[in-house]
C-alpha positions in Angstrom: 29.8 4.2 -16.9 28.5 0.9 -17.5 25.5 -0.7 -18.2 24.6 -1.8 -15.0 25.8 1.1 -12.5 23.5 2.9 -15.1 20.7 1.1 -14.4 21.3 1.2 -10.7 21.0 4.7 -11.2 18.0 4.8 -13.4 16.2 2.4 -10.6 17.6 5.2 -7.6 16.1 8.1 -9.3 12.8 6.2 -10.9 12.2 4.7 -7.2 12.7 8.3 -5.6 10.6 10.3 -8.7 7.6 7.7 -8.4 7.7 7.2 -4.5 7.2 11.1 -4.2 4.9 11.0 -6.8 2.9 8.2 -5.1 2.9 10.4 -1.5 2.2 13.8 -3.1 -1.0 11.9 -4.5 -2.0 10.6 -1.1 -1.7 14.2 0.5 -3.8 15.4 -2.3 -6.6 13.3 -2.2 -6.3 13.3 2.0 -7.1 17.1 1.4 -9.9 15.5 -1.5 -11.4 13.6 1.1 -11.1 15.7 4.1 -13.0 18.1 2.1 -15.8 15.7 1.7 -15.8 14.9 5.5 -14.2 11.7 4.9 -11.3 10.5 7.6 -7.9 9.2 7.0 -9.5 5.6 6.9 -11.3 6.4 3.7 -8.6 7.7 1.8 -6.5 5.0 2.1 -9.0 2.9 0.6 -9.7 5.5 -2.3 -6.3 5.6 -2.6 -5.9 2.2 -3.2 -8.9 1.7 -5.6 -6.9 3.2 -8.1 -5.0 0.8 -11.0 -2.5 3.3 -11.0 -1.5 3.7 -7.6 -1.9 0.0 -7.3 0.6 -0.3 -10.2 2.8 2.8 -9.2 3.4 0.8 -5.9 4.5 -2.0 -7.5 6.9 0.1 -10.1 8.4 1.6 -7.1 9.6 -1.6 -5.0 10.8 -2.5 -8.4 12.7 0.1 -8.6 13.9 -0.1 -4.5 14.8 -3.6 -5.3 17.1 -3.1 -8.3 18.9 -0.4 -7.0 19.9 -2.2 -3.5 20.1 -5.7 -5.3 21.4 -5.3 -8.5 22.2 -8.8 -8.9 19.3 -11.0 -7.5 16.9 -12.0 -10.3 14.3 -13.7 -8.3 11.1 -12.3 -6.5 10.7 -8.4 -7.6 13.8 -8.9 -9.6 12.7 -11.8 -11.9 12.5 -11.0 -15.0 8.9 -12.3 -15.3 8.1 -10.0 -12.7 9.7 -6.7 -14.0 8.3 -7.8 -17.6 4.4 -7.7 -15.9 5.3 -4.3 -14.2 6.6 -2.7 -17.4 3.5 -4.3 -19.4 1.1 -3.3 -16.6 2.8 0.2 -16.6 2.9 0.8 -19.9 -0.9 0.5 -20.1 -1.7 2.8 -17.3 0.1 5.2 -19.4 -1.7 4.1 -22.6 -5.4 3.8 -21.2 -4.6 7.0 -19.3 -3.5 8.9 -22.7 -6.4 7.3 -25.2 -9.3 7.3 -22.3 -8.7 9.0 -19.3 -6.6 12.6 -19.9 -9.8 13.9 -21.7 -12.1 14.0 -18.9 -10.6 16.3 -16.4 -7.7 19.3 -16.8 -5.5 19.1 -13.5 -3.7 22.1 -12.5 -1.0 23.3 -9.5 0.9 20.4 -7.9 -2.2 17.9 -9.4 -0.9 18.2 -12.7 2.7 17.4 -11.8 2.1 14.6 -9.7 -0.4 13.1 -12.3 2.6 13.6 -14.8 4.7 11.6 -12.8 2.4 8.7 -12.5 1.0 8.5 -15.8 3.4 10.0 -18.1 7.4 9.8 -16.1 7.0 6.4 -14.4 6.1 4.4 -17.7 8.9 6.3 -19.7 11.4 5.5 -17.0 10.1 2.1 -16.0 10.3 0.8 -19.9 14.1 2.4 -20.3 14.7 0.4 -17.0 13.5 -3.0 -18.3 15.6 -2.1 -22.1 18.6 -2.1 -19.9 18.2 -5.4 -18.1 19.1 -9.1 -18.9 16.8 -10.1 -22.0 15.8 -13.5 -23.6 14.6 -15.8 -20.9 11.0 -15.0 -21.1 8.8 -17.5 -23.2 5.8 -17.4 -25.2 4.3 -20.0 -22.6 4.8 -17.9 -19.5 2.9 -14.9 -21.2 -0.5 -15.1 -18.9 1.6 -14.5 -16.1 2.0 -11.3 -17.5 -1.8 -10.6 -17.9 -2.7 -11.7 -14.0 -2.0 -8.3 -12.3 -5.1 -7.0 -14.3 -7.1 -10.1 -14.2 -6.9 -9.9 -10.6 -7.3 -5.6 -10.9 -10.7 -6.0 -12.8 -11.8 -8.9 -10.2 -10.8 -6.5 -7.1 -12.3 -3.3 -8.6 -15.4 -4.8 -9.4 -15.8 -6.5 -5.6 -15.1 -2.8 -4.1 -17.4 -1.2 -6.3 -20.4 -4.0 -5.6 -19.2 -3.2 -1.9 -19.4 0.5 -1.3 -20.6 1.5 -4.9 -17.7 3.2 -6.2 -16.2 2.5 -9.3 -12.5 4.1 -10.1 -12.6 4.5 -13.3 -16.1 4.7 -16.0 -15.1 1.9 -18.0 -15.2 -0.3 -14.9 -19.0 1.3 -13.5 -20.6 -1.7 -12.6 -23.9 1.2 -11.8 -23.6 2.9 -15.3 -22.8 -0.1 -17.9 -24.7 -2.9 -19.0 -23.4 -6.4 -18.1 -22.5 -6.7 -21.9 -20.9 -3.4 -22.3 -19.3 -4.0 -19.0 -18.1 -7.7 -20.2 -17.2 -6.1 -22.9 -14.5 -3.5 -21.7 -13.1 -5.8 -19.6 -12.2 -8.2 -22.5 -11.0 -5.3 -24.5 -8.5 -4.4 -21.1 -7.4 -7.7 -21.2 -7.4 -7.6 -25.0 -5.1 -4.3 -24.8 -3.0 -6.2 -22.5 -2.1 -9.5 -23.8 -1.3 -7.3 -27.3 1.7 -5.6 -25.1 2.8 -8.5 -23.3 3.1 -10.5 -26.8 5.2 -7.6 -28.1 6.9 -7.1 -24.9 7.7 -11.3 -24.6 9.2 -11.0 -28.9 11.1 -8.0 -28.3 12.5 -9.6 -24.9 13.5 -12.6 -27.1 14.7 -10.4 -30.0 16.7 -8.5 -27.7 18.3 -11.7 -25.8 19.5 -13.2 -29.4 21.3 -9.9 -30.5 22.9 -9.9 -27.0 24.3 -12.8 -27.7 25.1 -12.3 -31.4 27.8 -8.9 -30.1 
């Protein structure tokens, strides 16, 4: 098998895993909502609060892209655009494990599909980008990597100052100071520009051995 009919096949299975993932968490929190007396409407738009779904979306039609064009490197295929997925992924992952996985104990089908969001989808996403093309990406284009959650914190915090909720405590416009809110935000960003400057020097690294075999 080589390299890239397994990487079509890592992008098949990652698109199906996540994609189910991504529904079985809608039906959930339909049932969440419903519960509450809330309609269909309103769990779309809980459902899309969330960074994670938001990212899981994109991870998916990344996958969906690469399996069904293996060979077109523009658009969801670029590799600036799968390097801001896996960076962006990576961190849901990594905010989810150091912040989040403390504060509540899911069980039953909850527990799986949070697995597959937070713990399966960045393991699979990041073997994905290992097996792609490396070395184009540049030290200059490295913001572009950081603009999904600049434009996250921006859309969060206009929902929130909309209908008062917040998705995640770190982001609780109602609860946090405008410093400590500042604050998190710039270590987010912080956390993010750390992984995409590792992310940009292994891409680099990895495109010079490639050429050195």
């Amino acid at each position: 098998m080589n390299r890239q009919t397994l990487t079509r096949m890592l992008a098949g299975f990652g698109a199906a895993l996540v994609s189910a993932a991504l529904v079985g968490q809608f039906w959930l929190l339909c049932g969440v909502i419903a519960g509450q007396g809330g309609t269909m409407v309103s769990a779309v738009w809980r459902f899309l609060g969330f960074f994670t779904i938001l990212t899981n979306i994109l991870v998916a039609l990344t996958f969906t892209h690469a399996a069904l064009r293996p060979q077109r490197r523009t658009g969801l295929g670029s590799a600036r655009f799968e390097a801001m997925v896996a960076v962006s992924i990576m961190l849901v992952g990594m905010v989810y494990t150091a912040v989040l996985r403390a504060l509540w104990q899911p069980t039953g089908a909850q527990k799986w599909v949070d697995a597959g969001l937070h713990d399966l989808a960045p393991i699979l996403f990041v073997a994905f980008w290992l097996l792609r093309p490396h070395g184009s990406l540049r030290w200059r284009q490295m913001p572009l990597l950081l603009v999904w959650a600049l434009l996250y914190c921006i859309y969060a915090l206009s929902r929130g100052a909309a209908d008062g909720w917040y998705p995640y405590p770190f982001l609780d416009a109602t609860k946090l100071s405008s410093a400590h809110l500042m604050f998190n935000i710039i270590v987010l960003i912080g956390a993010f520009a750390g992984v995409s400057a590792a992310l940009t020097a292994l891409d680099q690294w990895l495109g010079r051995a490639g050429r050195h075999n």
